[in-house]
N, C-alpha and C positions, 0 to 999 in steps of 0.2 A: 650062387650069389655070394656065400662067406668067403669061398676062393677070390672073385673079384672085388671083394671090400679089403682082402687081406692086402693085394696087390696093389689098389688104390693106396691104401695105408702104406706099405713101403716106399710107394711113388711121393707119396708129399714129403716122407719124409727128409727124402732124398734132399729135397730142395732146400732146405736149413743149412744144408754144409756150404760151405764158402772153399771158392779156391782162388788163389793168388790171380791177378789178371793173365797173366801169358798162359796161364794152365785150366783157364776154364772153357771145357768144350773135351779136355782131357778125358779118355777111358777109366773111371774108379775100379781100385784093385778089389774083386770079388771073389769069392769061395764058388760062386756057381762055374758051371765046366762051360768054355769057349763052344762058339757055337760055328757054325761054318759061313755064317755073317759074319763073324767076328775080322778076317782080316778085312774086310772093305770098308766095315765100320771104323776100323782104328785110322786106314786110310781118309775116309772122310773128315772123321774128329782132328785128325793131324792139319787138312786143310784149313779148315775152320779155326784150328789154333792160329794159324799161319794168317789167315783173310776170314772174320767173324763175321763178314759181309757175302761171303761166296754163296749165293742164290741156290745156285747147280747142286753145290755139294749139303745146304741144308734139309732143300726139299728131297734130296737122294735119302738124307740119316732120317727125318723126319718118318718116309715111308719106310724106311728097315723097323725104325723102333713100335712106327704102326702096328705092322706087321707081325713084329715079337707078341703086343702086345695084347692085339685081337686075338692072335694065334691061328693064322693062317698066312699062305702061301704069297707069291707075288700076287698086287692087284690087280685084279679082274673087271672091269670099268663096266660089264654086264651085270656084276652080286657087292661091288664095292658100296653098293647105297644098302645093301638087303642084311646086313650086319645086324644082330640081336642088341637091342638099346644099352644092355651093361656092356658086350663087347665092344661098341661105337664108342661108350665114354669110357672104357677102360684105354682105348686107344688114344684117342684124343686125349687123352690126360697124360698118357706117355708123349706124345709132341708137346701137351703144355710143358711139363718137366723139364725137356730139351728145349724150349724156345728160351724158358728162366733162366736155363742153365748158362746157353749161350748170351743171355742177356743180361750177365753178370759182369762180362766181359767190356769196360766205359768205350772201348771201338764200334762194341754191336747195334745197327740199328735195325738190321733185317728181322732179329727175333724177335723188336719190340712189335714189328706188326704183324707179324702171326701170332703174338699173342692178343694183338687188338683183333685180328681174324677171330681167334677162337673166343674172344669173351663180347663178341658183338652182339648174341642173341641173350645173352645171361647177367652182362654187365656192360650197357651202352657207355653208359659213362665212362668205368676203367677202360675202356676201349678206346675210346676217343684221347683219353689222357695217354696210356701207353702212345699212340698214334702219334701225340705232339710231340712228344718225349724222344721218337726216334729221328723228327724233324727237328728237336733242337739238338741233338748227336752229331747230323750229318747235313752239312751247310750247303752240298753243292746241288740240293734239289733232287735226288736218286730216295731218298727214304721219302720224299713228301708223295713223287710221281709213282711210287708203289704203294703208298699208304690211299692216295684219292682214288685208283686204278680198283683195289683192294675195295673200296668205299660203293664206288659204283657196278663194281661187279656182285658185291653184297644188295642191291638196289638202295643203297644210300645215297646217292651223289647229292642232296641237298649237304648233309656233312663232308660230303667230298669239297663242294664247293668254299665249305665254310672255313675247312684246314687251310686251302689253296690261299684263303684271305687274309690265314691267318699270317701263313709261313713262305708264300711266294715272294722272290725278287727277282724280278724278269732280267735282272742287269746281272745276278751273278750266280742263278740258276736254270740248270740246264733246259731245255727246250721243250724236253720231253713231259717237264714239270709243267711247265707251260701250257701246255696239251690236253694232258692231264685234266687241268682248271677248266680249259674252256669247256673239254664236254662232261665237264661235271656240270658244267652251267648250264648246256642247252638239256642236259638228260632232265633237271633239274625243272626246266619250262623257265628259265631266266635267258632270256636271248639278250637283254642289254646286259647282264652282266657279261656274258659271254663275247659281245661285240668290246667291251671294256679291255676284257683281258686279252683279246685278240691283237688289240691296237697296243698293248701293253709288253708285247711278243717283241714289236720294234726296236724294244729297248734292249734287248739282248746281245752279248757281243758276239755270239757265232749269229753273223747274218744272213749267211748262205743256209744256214740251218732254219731261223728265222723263217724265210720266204717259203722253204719248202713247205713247212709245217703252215705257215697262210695260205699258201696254195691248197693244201689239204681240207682246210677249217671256214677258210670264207664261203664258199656254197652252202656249206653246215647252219653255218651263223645264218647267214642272208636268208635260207628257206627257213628258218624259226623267224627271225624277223618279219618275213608275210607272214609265214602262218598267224602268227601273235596279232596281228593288225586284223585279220579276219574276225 
């Protein structure tokens, strides 16, 4: 346990140091000896310098530094839940570090919601606030449709729906944000808001994207709407 408070302790305080914007996500010059992560990891870091939005390449560093952190091997999706509770937060505290890190960077809006991920059971509130924070970053609907997605897969989508209210414009946000909203709505047992934002899809300018996504959602909708009348 002193070993993982020590490790904790160098992890926070990692986070203090500021790096210029084009260099954060950069590898810090360290005295410990490279590891044989070490080139994919610089390959990733270098991506993410390059696109601080890159999904692929986050969730990839994310599970490396896991994995450093816990001190075990690739994930196991049979023993990945069975992780002793100091090594689960020694890890997770390694991804928070890397989300901060990355989310230093005024481009980044992907870190700000995995850090709303990771502080949704400990701080709803910070969570919620990072969440909006990465929806006021990025305008074209991609942080909001992963922040509600995020929301409801957490079984929130009543907050899922409430971002969506916050932060959707169906005229000049993608589809997918769209989407997003309404089955936060119906998840939520709100079928008229969801019939709302359904009719609200209209207003989008990919139209062909529009209808498909209606085609998807109206049965959705219309069977919460009996149900609801029941």
């Amino acid at each position: 346990m002193v070993v993982c408070m020590a490790f904790l302790d160098r992890l926070f305080a990692l986070l203090s140091r500021k790096k210029p914007g084009h260099l954060v996500g950069a590898r810090r010059p360290s005295a410990v000896a490279r590891t044989e992560d070490a080139p994919r990891e610089d390959r990733l870091r270098a991506k993410l310098i390059e696109d601080p939005n890159d999904i692929g390449a986050f969730v990839a560093l994310a599970e490396l530094v896991r994995r450093r952190a816990a001190g075990v091997g690739p994930a196991d999706p049979l023993t990945a839940e069975q992780l002793p509770a100091d090594v689960k937060r020694a890890s997770d505290v390694a991804v928070w570090a890397l989300a901060e890190e990355i989310a230093g960077n005024p481009r980044a809006w992907y870190a700000l919601v995995e850090l709303g991920r990771l502080s949704l059971v400990d701080d709803h509130e910070g969570a919620m606030r990072r969440l909006n924070h990465a929806c006021e970053r990025e305008t074209t609907g991609r942080a909001l449709a992963e922040s509600v997605r995020m929301l409801r897969e957490a079984g929130l989508p009543g907050d899922g729906l409430g971002l969506g209210v916050g932060h959707w414009s169906p005229k000049d946000n993608s589809i997918e944000a769209g989407r997003q909203v309404v089955l936060a709505a119906l998840e939520a047992g709100r079928p008229a808001d969801a019939r709302r934002h359904l009719e609200s899809l209209g207003q989008a300018r990919d139209h062909a994207a529009a209808v498909t996504a209606a085609r998807e959602l109206e049965p959705l909708v219309a069977r919460a709407e009996v149900g609801n009348e029941v």
